[in-house]
N, C-alpha and C positions, 0 to 999 in steps of 0.2 A: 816648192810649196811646203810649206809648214805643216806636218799633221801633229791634230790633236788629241790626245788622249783622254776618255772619258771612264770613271767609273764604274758606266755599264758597259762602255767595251772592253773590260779588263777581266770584267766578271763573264762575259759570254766568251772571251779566250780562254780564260780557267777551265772554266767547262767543259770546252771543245775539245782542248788537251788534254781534260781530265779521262774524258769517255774515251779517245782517241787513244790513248797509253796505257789506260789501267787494265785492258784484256794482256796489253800485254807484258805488265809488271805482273800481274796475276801466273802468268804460265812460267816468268820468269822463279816467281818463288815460288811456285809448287815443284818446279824443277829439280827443288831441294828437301822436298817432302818425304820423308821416310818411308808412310803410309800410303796405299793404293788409294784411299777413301777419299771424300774431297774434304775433309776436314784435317787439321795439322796437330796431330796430338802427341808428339814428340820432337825431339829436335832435328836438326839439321842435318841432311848423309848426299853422299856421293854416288849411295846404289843405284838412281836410275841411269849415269854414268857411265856407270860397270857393264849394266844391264847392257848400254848403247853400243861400247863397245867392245863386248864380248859374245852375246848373246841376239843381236839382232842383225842376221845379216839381210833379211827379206827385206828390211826397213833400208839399210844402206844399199842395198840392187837397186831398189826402186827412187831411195835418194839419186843415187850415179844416173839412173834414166832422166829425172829431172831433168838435173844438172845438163847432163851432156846435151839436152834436146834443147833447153833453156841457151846452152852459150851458142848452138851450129845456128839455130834458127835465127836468133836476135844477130851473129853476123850477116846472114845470109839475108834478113828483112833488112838491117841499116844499109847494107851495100847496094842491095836493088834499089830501094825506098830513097835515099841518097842520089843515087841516076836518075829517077824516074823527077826527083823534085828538079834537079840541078835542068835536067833536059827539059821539062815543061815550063820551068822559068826561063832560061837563058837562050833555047830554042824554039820561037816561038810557030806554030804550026797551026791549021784550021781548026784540026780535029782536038786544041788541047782542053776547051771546056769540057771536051766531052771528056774524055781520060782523067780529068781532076774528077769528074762528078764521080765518074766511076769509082775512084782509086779509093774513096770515103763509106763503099757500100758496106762491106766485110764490118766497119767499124758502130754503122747507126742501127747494123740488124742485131737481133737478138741472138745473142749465142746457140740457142736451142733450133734455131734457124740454120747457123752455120753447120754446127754438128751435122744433124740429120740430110742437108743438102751435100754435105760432102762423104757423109757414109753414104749415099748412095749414089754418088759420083766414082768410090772408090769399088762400090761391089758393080757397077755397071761396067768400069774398065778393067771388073777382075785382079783389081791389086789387092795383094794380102794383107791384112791390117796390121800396124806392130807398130813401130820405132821410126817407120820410114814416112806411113802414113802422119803420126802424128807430127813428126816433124813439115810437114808438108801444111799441115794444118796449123801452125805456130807461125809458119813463117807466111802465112795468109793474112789470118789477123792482125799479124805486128807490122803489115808494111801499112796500113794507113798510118797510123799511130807515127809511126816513121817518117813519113811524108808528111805531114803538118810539122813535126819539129825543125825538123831541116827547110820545109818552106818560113818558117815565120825567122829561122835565121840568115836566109837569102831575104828578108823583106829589108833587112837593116844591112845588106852585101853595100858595099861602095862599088857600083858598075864602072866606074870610071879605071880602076884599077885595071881589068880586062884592054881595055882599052889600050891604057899605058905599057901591059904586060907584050901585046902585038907589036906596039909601037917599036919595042926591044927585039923583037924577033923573035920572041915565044909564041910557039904553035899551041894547038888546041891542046893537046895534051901537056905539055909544061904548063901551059895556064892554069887546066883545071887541076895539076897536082899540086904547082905550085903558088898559085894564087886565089882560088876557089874555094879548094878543102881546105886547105889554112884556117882562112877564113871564117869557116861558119862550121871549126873544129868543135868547140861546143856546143853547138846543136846535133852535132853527129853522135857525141860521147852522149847526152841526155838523150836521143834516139833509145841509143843501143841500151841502155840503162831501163828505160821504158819497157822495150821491149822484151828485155832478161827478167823484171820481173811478174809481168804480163804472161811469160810462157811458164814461167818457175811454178805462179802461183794457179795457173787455170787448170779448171777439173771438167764444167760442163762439157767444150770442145774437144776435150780430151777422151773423156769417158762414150763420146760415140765412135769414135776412129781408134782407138787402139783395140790390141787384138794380145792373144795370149802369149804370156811374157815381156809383155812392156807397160809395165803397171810403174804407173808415174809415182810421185812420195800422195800430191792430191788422193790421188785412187788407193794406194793403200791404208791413207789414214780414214778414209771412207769407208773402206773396208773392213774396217776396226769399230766401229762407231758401235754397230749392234751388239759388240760386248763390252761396251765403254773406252774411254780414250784413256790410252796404258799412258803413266807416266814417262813412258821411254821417250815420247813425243813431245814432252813435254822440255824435256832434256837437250834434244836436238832442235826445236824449237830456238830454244834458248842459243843456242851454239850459231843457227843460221842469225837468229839476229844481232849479235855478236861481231859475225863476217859482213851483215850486210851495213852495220854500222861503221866499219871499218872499212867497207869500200866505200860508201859516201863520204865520209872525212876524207880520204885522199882524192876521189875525184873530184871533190870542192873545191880542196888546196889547189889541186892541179887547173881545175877552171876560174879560181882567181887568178892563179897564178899567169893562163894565158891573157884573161884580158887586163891582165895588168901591162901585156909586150904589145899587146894589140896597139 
């Protein structure tokens, strides 16, 4: 099917893009601002840089808590979230509408909902709040998120393959390692991508289940707020969208790249 391009739909993509980027071509060049101020009244410097990596280590603690919570959880959500779709599609059971309804809830409630349900999940079973809890709370959220990606790449699965794969004498497990995940290997990387930046960037869920000493980069840039936002953030900002740019270009190339063998 032939699409056509109009005029007006060129000028409402400009736009979309324009609003969509320019917050953050905005932080990109203040990131090079001299001046604390939000005006740019001199030239170009490297101090908030300097500042980042010499002088902020509270900022980099709390980046590392991200980070590390951001990569355990989002393996830990694609892995479950991965089984959980592969086995309600491919095993099929009385009870599975009821488990899909389920497995969607965490995703259409309000965050403000999750938060508070699960702080008080955690102070009822007496778990101490920190790094463990949040992490527990990361990988709640991101398993629906998980499980519709991997479901809509089992909707386009060749079932017949499975088939073929018995017919050879592969058991359940050679199948599902070697015929299954293969298979619907990019909806598992777009999962896991989902959900990395899903837990990187959340603060509400965060901000009720963590506990002293696990202040996420969200919560410390929050934290900041009421004496204005220091350029140091501005700087790392920059540096994270840098990395996250350069991890989609290579997970793009690499997911052409698979369905080109497909």
């Amino acid at each position: 099917m032939k699409t056509v391009k109009t005029p007006a739909a060129s000028v409402v993509l400009f736009f979309v893009l324009f609003f969509l980027f320019l917050p953050l071509l905005v932080i990109c060049l203040y990131s090079f601002n001299p001046d604390k101020g939000s005006f740019w009244t001199s030239g170009v410097s490297l101090k908030w840089y300097k500042v980042l990596f010499t002088e902020s280590r509270a900022l980099w603690i709390a980046f590392g808590n991200s980070l590390l919570i951001a990569v355990t959880s989002s393996v830990i959500a694609t892995a479950v979230g991965t089984m959980a779709s592969i086995g309600t599609k491919l095993f099929p059971f009385r009870e599975r509408k009821i488990v899909s309804t389920l497995s969607y809830l965490p995703m259409v409630l309000p965050d403000v909902v999750i938060g508070i349900s699960m702080l008080i999940f955690f102070s009822a079973m007496h778990i101490k709040l920190g790094l463990g809890t949040i992490f527990l709370a990361h990988v709640t959220f991101n398993l629906p998120f998980v499980y519709i990606l991997v479901n809509a790449g089992l909707d386009e699965f060749n079932y017949s393959t499975i088939e073929a794969a018995r017919d050879l004498g592969a058991n359940n497990k050679q199948t599902l390692m070697r015929v299954i995940i293969p298979s619907i290997k990019p909806s598992i990387l777009a999962s896991f991508f989902m959900a990395f930046t899903l837990s990187l960037e959340d603060f509400l869920i965060t901000f009720f289940v963590s506990g002293p000493g696990s202040t996420t980069l969200p919560l410390f840039v929050y934290s900041t707020i009421r004496y204005g936002i220091s350029p140091v953030i501005n700087a790392l900002s920059f540096l994270i969208i840098l990395c996250l740019l350069s991890i989609g270009w290579i997970a793009r190339k690499h997911l052409k790249q698979i369905a080109s063998n497909a």
